[in-house]
N, C-alpha and C positions, 0 to 999 in steps of 0.2 A: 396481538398475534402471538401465538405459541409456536417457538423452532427449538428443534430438535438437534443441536449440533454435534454429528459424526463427522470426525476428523481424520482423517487415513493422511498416509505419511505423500503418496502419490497423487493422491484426489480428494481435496478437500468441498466438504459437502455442508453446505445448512440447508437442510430439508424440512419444510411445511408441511404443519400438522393438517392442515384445514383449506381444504379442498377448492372453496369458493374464495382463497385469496390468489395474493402473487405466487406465482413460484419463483423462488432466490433460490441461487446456487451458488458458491464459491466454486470457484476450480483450480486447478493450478496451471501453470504456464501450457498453451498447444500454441502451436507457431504461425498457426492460422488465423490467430487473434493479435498478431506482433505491430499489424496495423492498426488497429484498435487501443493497444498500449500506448504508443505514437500519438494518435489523432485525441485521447482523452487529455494526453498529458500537456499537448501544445496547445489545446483549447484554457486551460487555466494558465498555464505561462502567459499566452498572449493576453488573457484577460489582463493579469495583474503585473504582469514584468515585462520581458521578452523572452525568447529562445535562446540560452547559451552556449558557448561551442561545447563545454561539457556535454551540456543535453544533446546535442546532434550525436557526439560521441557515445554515448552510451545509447540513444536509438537505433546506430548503424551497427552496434555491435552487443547488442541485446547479452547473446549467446557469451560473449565471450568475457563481458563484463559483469554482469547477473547471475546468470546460470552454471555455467562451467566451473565457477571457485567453489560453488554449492548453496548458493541464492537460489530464491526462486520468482516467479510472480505470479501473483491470483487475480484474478477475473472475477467479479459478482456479474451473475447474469439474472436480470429479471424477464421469465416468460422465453427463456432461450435468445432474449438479445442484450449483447454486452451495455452494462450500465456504469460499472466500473475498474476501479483495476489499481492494484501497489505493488512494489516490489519490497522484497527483501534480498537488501546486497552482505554476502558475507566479508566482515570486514577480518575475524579471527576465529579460532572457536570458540570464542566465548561472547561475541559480540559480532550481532545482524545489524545492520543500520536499515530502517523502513523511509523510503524513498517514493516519490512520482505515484503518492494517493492522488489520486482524480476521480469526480464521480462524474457523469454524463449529464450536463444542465437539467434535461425533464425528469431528470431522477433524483434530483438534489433535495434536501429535506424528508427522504424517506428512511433515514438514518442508515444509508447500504455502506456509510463507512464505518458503520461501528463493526456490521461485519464484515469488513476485510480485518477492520483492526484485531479483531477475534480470531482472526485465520492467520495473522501475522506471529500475535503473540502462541497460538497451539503450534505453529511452525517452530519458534524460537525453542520454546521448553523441549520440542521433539528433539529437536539438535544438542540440547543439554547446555543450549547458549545460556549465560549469565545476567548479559543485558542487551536490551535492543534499546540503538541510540537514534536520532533524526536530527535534522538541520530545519530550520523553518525561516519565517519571516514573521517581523512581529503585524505585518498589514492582514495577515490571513488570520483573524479573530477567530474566524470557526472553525480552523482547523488545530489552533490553540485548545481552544475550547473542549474539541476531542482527545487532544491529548490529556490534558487534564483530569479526564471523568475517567480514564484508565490509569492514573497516576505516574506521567509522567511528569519528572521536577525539569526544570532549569540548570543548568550545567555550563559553566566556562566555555565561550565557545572556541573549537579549536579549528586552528587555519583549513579554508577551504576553498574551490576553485570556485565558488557561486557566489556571483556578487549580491543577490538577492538572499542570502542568510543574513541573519543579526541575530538568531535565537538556536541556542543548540537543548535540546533535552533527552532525557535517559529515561527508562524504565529497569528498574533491576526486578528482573525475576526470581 
């Protein structure tokens, strides 16, 4: 597949060349999908952890913890229904931390997290950020995995409220 990625600073877009496949679209935060943020991201928590009261916290206050400091979060929709979804939380100006990648089970293997990750890192550079850092776990192989083939390294990890971290890593821009 051939995409065409236009990135606008409000409405982030990967647009298909070729008519008889999927259509994928990135977008960025509408509040109409806030439930959808939610239901993706406690479907892989529950798979592999549980639900921590951080995560309640920042679901009941999306707005205030995400968006407002000047975070954002993206939506990949395939075919106009939500498939995935990341956030980018601003933690300074020079550094977004990318948080609560989740794809949608029947969507999984169609690589739609490479493009959030793609919409993450053209978000970062637009901001003039430095580095975009993440917290992970070492039990999530494939989402290691993706970090890696965008080059992020390994990094000291430094204190956090999620008991489910062991892995902290950086991309410098």
């Amino acid at each position: 597949m051939v995409y065409l990625f236009k990135f606008e600073l409000q409405n982030y877009k990967i647009l298909n060349r070729s008519p008889d496949e999927m259509d994928i679209k990135i977008i960025s935060y509408n509040p109409k999908f806030k439930s959808d943020f939610i239901r993706l991201n406690k479907a892989w928590l529950e798979e592999y952890f549980f639900v921590e009261k951080h995560d309640i916290d920042v679901f009941e206050n999306i707005e205030e913890v995400i968006l407002n400091p000047g975070g954002e979060i993206f939506f990949c929709l395939v075919n106009n229904e939500i498939a995935g979804t990341v956030a980018m939380q601003k933690v300074n100006n020079n550094v977004f931390e990318m948080a609560k990648l989740a794809v949608d089970k029947p969507f999984q293997g169609q690589k739609l997290s490479h493009y959030l990750m793609e919409a993450c890192i053209a978000f970062a550079k637009e901001k003039k950020a430095k580095k975009i850092m993440l917290m992970s776990s070492t039990k999530l192989d494939t989402a290691l995995n993706l970090y890696r083939k965008y080059n992020f390294t390994e990094v000291p990890l430094d204190e956090t409220d999620y008991h489910r971290a062991d892995i902290q890593m950086e991309l410098i821009l």
